[in-house]
N, C-alpha and C positions, 0 to 999 in steps of 0.2 A: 534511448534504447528501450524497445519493449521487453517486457517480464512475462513470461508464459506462465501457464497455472502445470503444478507439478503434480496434480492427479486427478480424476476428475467426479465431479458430483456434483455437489452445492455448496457454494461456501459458508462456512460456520461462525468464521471468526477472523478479524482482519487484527490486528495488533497494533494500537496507534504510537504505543510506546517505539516499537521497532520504525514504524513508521515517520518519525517525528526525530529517533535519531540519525535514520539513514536522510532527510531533507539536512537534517543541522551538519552533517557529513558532507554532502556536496554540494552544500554552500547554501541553501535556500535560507538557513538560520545562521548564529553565530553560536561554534563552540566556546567561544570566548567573548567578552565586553569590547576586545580591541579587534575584534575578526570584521574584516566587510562582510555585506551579502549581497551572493550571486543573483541578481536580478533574473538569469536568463535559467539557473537552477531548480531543479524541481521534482514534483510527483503528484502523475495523473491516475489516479484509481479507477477503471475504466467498468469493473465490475465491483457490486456492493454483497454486502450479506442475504445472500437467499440468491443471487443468481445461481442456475447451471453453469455448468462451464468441464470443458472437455480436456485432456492433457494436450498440453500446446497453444491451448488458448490463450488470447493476449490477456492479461489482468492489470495489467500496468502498465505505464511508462516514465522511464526515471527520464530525468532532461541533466544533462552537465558540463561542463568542459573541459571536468578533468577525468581522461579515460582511464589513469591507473585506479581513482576512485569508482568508478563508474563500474566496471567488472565483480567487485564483491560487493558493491552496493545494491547491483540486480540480482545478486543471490540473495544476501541476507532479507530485500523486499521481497522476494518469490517466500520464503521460510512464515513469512509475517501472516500468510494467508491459511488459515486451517480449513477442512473440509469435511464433508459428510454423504455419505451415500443418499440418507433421507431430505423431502424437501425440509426447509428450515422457514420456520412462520416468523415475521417480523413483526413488531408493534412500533409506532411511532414514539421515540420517548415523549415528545410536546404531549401528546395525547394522553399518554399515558401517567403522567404529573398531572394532566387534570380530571381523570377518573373516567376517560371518556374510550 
């Protein structure tokens, strides 16, 4: 299911906590020791920090098989993505751990 961007500008901030609980939610991880994992589950981040991006733009896509998960799952990952009118500069963190 793709996830559209809910305003538009440059992205600021992606939230990997939201991000990493909505994967263990539709199965890509286990909420639990005794949960399987969905092989075929997931999350593709299609845009990173400092793209533009328009309202309606794709910015994601959740993958899963269970659709009653799947509909508040693609909210709470649209919610994960913050924005900014201005552009936003990135540094490499590699780079930036070795002063360069």
């Amino acid at each position: 299911m793709p996830v559209f961007a809910t305003n538009s500008g440059y992205i600021s901030k992606i939230d990997a906590d939201i991000c990493g609980s909505i994967a263990r939610y539709i199965g890509a991880g286990r909420m639990k020791d005794e949960n399987e994992i969905d092989n075929t589950a997931g999350l593709v981040l299609e845009k990173k920090i400092g793209d533009q991006v328009q309202v309606g733009e794709v910015i994601a896509y959740l993958h899963t098989n269970d659709e009653n998960k799947a509909q508040g799952a693609v909210k709470n990952l649209a919610d994960a993505f913050e924005y900014s009118e201005k552009p936003i500069k990135t540094k490499s963190r590699v780079l930036e751990m070795y002063g360069i």
